[in-house]
C-alpha positions as CSV (number, residue, x, y, z in Angstrom):
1,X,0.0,0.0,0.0
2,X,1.3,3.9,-1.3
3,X,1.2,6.7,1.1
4,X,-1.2,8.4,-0.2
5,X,-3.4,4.9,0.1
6,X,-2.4,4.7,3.7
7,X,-3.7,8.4,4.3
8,X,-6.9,8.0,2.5
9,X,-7.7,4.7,4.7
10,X,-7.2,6.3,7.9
11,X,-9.1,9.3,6.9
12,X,-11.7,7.1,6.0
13,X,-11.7,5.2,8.9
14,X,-11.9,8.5,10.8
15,X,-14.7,10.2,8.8
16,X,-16.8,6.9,8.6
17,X,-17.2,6.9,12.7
18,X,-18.4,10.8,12.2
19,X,-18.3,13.4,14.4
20,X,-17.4,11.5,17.9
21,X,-14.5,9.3,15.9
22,X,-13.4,12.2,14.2
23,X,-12.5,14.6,17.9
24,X,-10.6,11.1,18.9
25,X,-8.1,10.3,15.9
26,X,-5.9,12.7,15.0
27,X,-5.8,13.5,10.7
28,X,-3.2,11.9,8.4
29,X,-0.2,13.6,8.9
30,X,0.2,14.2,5.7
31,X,-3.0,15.8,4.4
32,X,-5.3,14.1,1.7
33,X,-5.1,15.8,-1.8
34,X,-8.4,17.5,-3.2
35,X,-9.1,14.4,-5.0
36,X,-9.1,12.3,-2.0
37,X,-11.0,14.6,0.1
38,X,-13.4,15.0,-2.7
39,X,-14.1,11.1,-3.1
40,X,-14.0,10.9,0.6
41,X,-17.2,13.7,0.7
42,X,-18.8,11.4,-1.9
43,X,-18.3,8.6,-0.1
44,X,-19.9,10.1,2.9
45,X,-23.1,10.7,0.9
46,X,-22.9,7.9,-0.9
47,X,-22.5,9.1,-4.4
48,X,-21.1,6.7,-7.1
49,X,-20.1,9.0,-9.7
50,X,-21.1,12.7,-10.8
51,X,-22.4,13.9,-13.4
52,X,-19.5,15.7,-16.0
53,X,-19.8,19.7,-15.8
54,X,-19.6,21.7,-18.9
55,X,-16.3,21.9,-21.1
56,X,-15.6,26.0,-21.6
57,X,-12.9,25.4,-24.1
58,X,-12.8,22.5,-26.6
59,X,-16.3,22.8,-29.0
60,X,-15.7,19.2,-30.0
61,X,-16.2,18.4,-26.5
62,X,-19.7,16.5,-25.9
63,X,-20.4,18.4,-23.3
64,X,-19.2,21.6,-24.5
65,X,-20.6,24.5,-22.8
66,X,-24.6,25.6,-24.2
67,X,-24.2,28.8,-26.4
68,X,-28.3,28.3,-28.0
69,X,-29.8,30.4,-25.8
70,X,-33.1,28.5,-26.7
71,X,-31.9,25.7,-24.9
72,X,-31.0,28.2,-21.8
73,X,-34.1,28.2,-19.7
74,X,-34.9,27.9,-17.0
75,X,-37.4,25.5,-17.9
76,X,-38.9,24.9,-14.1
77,X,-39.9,27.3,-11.8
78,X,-38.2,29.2,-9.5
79,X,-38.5,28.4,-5.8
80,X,-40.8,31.6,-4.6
81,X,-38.6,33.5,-2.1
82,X,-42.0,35.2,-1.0
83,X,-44.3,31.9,-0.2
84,X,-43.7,30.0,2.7
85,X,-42.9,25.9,2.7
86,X,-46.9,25.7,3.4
87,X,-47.8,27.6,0.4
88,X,-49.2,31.0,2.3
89,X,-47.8,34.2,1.1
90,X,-45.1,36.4,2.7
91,X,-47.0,39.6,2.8
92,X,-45.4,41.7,5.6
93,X,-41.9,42.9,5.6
94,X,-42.0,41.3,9.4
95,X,-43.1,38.2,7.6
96,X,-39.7,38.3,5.7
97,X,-37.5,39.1,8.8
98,X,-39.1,37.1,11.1
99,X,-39.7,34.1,9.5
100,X,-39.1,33.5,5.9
101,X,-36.0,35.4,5.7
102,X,-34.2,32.5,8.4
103,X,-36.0,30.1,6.5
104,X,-33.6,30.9,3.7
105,X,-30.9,31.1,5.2
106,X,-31.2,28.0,6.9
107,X,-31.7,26.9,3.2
108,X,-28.4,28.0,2.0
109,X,-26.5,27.1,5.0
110,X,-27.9,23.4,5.1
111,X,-28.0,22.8,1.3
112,X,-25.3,25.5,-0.9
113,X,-22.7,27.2,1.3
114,X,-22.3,25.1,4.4
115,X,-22.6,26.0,8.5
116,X,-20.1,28.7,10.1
117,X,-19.3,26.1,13.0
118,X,-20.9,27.9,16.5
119,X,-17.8,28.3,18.3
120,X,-14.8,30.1,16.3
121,X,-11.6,31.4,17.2
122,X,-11.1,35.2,18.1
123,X,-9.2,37.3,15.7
124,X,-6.8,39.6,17.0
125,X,-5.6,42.6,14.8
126,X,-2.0,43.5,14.8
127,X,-0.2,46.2,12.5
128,X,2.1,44.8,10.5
129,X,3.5,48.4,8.6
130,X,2.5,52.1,8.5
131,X,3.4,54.6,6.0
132,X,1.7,58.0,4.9
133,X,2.1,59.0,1.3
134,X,0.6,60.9,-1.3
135,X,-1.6,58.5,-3.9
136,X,-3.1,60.4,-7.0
137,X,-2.5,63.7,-4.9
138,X,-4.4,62.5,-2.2
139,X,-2.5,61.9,1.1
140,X,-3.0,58.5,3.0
141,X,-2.4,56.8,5.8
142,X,-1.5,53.3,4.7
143,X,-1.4,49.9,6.8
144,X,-1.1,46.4,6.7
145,X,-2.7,44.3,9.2
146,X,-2.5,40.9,10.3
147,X,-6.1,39.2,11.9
148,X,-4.2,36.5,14.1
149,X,-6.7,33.6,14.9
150,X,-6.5,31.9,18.0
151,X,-5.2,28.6,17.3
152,X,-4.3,27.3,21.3
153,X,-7.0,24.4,20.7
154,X,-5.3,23.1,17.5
155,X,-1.6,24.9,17.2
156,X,-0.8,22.5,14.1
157,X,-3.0,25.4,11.9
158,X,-1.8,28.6,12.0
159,X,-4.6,31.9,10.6
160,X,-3.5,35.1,10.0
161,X,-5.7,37.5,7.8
162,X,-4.0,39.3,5.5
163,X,-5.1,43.3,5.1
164,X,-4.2,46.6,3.3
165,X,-6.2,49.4,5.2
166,X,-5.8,52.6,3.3
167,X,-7.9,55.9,4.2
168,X,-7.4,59.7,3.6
169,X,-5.2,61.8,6.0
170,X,-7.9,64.0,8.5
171,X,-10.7,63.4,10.9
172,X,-14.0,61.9,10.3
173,X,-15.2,58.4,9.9
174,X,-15.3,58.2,6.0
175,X,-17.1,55.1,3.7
176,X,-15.2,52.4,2.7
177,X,-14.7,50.0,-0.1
178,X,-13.6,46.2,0.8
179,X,-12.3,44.3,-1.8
180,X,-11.4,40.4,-1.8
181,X,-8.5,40.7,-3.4
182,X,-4.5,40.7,-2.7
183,X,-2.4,43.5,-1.0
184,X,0.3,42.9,-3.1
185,X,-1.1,42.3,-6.2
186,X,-2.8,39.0,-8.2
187,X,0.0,37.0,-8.5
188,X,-1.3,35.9,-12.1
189,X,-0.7,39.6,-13.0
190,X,2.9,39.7,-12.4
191,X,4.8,41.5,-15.1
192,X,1.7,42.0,-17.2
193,X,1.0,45.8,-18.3
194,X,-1.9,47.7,-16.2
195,X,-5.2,47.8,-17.6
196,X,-6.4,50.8,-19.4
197,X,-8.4,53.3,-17.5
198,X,-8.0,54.9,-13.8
199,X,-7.7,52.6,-10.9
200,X,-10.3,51.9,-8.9
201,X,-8.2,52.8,-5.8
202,X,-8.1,56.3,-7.0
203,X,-11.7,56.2,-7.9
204,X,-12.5,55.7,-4.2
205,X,-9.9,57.8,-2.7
206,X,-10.8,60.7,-4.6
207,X,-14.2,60.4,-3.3
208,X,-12.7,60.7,0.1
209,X,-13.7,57.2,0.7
210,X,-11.2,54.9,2.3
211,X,-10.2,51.3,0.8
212,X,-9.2,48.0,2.0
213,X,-8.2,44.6,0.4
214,X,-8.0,41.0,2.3
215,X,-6.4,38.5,0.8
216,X,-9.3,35.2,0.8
217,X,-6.4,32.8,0.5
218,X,-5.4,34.2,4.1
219,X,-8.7,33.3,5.6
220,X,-8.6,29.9,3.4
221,X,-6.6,28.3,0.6
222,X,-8.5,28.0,-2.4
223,X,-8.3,24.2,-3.0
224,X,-9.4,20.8,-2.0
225,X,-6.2,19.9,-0.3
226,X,-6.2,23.2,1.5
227,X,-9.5,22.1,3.5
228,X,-7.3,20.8,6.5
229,X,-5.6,24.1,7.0
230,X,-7.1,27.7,6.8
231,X,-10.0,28.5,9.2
232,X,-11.7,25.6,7.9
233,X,-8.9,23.2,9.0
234,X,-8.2,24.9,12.3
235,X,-11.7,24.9,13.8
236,X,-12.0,21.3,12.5
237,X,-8.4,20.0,13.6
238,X,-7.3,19.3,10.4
239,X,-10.0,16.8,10.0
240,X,-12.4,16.2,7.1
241,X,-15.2,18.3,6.7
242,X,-19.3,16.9,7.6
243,X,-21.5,16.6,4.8
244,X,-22.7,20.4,6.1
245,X,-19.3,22.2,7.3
246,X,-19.0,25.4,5.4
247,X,-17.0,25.7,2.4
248,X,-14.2,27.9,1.4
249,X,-16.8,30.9,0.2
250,X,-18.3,31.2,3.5
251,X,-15.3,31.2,4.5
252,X,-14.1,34.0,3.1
253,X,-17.3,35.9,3.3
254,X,-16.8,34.4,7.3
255,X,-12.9,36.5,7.5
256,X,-14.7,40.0,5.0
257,X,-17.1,39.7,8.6
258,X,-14.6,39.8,10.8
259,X,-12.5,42.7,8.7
260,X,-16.2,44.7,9.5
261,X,-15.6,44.1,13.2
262,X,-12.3,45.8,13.5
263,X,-13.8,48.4,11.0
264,X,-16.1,49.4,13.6
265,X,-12.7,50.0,16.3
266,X,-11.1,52.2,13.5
267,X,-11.6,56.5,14.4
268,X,-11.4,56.8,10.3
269,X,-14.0,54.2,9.1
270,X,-17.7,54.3,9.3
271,X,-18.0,50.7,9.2
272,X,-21.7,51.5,8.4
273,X,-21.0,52.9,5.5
274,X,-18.7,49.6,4.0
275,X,-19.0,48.3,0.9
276,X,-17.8,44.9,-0.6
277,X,-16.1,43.7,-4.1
278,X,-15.2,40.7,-5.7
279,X,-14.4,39.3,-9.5
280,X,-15.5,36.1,-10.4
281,X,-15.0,33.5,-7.0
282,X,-14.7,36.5,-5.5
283,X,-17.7,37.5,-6.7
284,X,-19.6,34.9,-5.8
285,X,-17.8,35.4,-2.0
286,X,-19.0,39.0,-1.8
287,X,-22.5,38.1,-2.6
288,X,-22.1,35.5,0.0
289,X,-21.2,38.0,2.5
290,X,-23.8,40.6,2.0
291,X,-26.1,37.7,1.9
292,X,-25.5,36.4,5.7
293,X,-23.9,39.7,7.0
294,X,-26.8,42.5,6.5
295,X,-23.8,44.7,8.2
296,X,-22.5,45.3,4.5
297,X,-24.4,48.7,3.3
298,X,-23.6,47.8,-0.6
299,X,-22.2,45.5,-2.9
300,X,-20.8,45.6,-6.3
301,X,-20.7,41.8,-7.4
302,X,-18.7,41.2,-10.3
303,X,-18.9,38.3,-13.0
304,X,-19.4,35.7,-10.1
305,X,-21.6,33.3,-12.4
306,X,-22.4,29.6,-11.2
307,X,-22.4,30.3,-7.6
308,X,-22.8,33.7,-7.5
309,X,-25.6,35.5,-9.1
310,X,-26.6,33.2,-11.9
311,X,-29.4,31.3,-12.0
312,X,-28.0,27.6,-11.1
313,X,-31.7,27.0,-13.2
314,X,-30.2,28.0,-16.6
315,X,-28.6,25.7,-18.8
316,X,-25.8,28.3,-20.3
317,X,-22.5,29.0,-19.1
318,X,-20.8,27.1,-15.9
319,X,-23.4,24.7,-14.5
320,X,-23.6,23.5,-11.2
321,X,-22.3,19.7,-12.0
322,X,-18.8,22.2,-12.5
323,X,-18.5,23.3,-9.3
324,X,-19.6,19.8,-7.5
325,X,-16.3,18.6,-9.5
326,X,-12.7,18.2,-7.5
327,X,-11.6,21.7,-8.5
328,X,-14.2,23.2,-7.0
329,X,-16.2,21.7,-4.7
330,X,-14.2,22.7,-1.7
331,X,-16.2,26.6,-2.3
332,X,-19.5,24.8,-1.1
333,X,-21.0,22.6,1.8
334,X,-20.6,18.9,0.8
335,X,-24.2,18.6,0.4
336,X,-24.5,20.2,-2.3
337,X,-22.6,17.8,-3.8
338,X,-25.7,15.4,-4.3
339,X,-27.2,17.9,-6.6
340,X,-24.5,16.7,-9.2
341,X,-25.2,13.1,-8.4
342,X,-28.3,11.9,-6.9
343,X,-30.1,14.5,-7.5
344,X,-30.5,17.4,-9.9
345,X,-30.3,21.2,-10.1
346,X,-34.5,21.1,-10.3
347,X,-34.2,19.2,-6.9
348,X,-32.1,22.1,-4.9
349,X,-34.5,24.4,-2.5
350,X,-33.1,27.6,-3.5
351,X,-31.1,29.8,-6.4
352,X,-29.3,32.2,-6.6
353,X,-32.6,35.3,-6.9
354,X,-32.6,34.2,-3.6
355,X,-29.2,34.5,-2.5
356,X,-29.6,38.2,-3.9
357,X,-33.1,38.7,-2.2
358,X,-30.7,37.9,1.3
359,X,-29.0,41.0,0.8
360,X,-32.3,43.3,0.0
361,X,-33.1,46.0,0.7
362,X,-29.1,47.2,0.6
363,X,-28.2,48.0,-2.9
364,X,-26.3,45.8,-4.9
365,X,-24.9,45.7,-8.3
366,X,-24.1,42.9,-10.9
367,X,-21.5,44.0,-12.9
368,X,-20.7,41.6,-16.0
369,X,-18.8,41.5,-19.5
370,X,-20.9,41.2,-22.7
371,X,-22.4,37.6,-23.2
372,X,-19.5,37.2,-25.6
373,X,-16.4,38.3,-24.0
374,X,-17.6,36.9,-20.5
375,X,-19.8,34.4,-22.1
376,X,-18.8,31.6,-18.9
377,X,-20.7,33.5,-16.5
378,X,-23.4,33.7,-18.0
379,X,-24.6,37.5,-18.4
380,X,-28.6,36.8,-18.8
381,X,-28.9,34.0,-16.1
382,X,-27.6,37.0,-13.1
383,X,-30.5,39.5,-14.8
384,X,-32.6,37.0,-15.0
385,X,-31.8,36.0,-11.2
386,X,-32.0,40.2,-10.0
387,X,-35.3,40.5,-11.4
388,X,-36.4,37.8,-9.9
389,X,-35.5,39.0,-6.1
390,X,-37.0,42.2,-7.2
391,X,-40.8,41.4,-5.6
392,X,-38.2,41.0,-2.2
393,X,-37.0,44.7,-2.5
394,X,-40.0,46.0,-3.4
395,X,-42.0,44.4,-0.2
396,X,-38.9,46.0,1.7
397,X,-39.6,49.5,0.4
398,X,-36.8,49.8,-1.9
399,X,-37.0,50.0,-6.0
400,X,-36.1,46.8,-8.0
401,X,-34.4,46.5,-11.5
402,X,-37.5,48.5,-13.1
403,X,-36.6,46.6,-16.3
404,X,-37.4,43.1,-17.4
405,X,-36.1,42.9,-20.7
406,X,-32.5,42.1,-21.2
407,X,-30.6,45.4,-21.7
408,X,-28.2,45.5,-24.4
409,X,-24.1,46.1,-23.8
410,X,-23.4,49.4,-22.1
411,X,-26.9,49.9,-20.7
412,X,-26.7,51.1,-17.1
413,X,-29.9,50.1,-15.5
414,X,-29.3,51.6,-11.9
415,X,-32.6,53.4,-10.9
416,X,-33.4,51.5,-7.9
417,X,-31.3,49.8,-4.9
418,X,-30.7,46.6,-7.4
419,X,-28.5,47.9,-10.2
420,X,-26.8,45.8,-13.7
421,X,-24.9,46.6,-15.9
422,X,-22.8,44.9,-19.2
423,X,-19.4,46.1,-19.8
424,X,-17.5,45.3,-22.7
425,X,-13.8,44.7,-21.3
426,X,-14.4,41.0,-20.5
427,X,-13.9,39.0,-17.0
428,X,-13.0,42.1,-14.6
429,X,-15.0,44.8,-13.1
430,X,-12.8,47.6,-14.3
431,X,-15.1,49.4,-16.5
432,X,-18.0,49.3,-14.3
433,X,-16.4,50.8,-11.3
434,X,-17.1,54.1,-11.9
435,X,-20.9,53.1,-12.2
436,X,-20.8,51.5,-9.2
437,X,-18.8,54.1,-7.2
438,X,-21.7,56.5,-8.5
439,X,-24.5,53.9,-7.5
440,X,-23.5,53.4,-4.3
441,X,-22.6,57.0,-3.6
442,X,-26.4,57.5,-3.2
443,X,-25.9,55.5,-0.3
444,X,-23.1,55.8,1.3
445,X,-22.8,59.6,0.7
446,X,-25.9,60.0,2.8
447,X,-25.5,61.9,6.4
């Protein structure tokens, strides 16, 4: 018997005997690769096989990604975010926050995203560096923090949050943007010529808006194998995860919460006034957090597809057998794994209108490239998805999409708290950030 044989039988033997076996025997030493842990989830739930996502790139491919938008859909309904399991109508607002509101969530955390366990580690905040300097002629006072998790009941997994914290020189507790991102840079964008157009740093700052970043990866490595380390790993002793342990997007959405708590120590942040950001899985994270964390006053979610804002109902773009797949699976609870399997996407109790009705009656936007350019994430299927949660806004008081036919490219439809717009520079949020910073200035502009 290999190694890596040896590791997968004990972890096996360990996650088999379930929760009471697993606080007795200690993990492989080791570590299980995100193929391992990904059959050992299956094996929990007792899946065979899974059904094959879409292929994105080779259109010989039998299962190459749905372009017809005929064959799109949805072709079931949507679960009703405003009628209860019994069938009577929500028709109060304290009808939503009272009861069907929890129902939801309950929904997502049970089903999609997985449970934040109930008793985490504290996070201490250290400063790591200070400097003031002059960005784009405005002057700043720049840090970079580290969150330190308490790890004294499992010192094997070490946590420490990484964030930039950058705000204007002077008094007063200004808004702020919070981006999932990385202090130093996407390392995939090393040595590659800046994008055309101002930053979105800038953007803010001359505002007078202050801006942070936190590195997800800090909070939790963004792979299979990475399950038995990060916050994930450390709350579960490096042990494998229950069939509804949170994934690595609640997660991060989990570590963007606790960024909001030291927010609220900070003399030069209004930590009422704090936005959120993300691209793509970091889009779908941001959503995540507004979702759970009604603390978040706006949201600008950016190309986050499969889920993130898009439909997991339409059959174009990623599908949801993609992200049940070994490279992915580790963003979501292991039950939602059976959807893939077992089950189908017509069998899961929510989508993703009402992940976005979760966040109402804040405003959010969905920013997205043109169907061609960003075809993967599937522009229609997050419109389609925001005018759906728009009856949740609107029992809320606020103002919906207004609109329910597709707008074309470069159509801003922002008249209400939900906002969308099509871009046409491809997978980033670049050209919609001025939209957005004017969107959510409405907001967070307010005395």
């Amino acid at each position: 018997m290999n190694r890596r044989a040896a590791l997968l039988g004990a972890a096996l033997a360990a996650f088999a005997g379930g929760s009471a076996s697993r606080a007795q025997t200690p993990p492989p030493a080791g570590g299980l690769t995100a193929e391992q842990d990904h059959r050992l989830m299956l094996d929990r739930l007792g899946i065979k096989t899974l059904r094959p996502g879409v292929d994105g790139y080779n259109a010989a491919a039998p299962n190459f990604v749905n372009q017809d938008e005929a064959k799109a859909g949805p072709f079931s309904p949507l679960p009703d975010p405003l009628v209860f399991p019994d069938g009577r109508p929500v028709a109060t607002p304290d009808d939503w926050w009272k009861r069907r509101r929890p129902q939801l969530v309950e929904l997502f955390s049970r089903e999609e995203h997985g449970r934040v366990p109930k008793h985490m580690p504290a996070v201490r905040w250290r400063v790591v560096s200070e400097k003031h300097e002059v960005r784009n002629g405005v002057a700043v006072r720049e840090r970079r923090l580290a969150g330190d998790l308490d790890n004294r009941a499992w010192p094997a997994v070490s946590v420490s949050l990484d964030l930039l914290l950058v705000t204007p020189e002077g008094r007063g507790r200004r808004p702020l943007v919070l981006e999932f991102g990385f202090p130093d840079g996407a390392p995939w964008l090393k040595g590659r010529p800046a994008p055309p157009g101002p930053d979105w740093r800038d953007l803010v700052l001359a505002r007078g808006w202050g801006y942070a970043i936190l590195d997800p990866t800090s909070v939790q490595p963004d792979n299979g194998a990475g399950l038995s380390r990060g916050v994930i790993g450390l709350v579960n002793h490096g042990r494998p995860r229950a069939p509804d342990d949170w994934g690595a997007l609640r997660a991060w959405a989990w570590g963007a919460s606790r960024v909001l708590d030291f927010l609220a120590t900070d003399p030069a942040v209004d930590d009422r006034r704090v936005a959120i950001e993300g691209l793509s899985r970091y889009g779908k994270a941001a959503l995540v957090a507004m979702a759970y964390d009604q603390r978040f006053a706006a949201g600008l979610i950016a190309s986050s597809g499969e889920g993130g804002a898009k439909l997991h109902r339409r059959k174009r773009g990623e599908q949801l057998e993609n992200l049940a797949a070994s490279g992915e699976y580790h963003w979501m609870a292991g039950n939602f794994l059976r959807y893939a399997g077992p089950l189908t996407v017509d069998d899961l109790p929510v989508d993703a209108h009402e992940l976005i009705a979760l966040c109402a009656p804040r405003p959010l936007f969905i920013s997205v490239g043109n169907d061609q350019a960003d075809g993967w994430v599937d522009s229609r299927g997050m419109f389609m998805a925001a005018v759906a949660a728009g009856p949740v806004y609107r029992l809320l008081g606020a103002r919906d999409l207004g609109v329910t036919t597709f707008p074309e490219p470069l159509t801003l439809v922002a008249d209400g708290e939900l906002a969308f717009r099509q871009h046409e520079g491809g997978h980033t949020p670049g050209p919609n950030w001025p939209y957005f910073l004017d969107f959510a200035s409405r907001y967070l502009e307010r005395p």
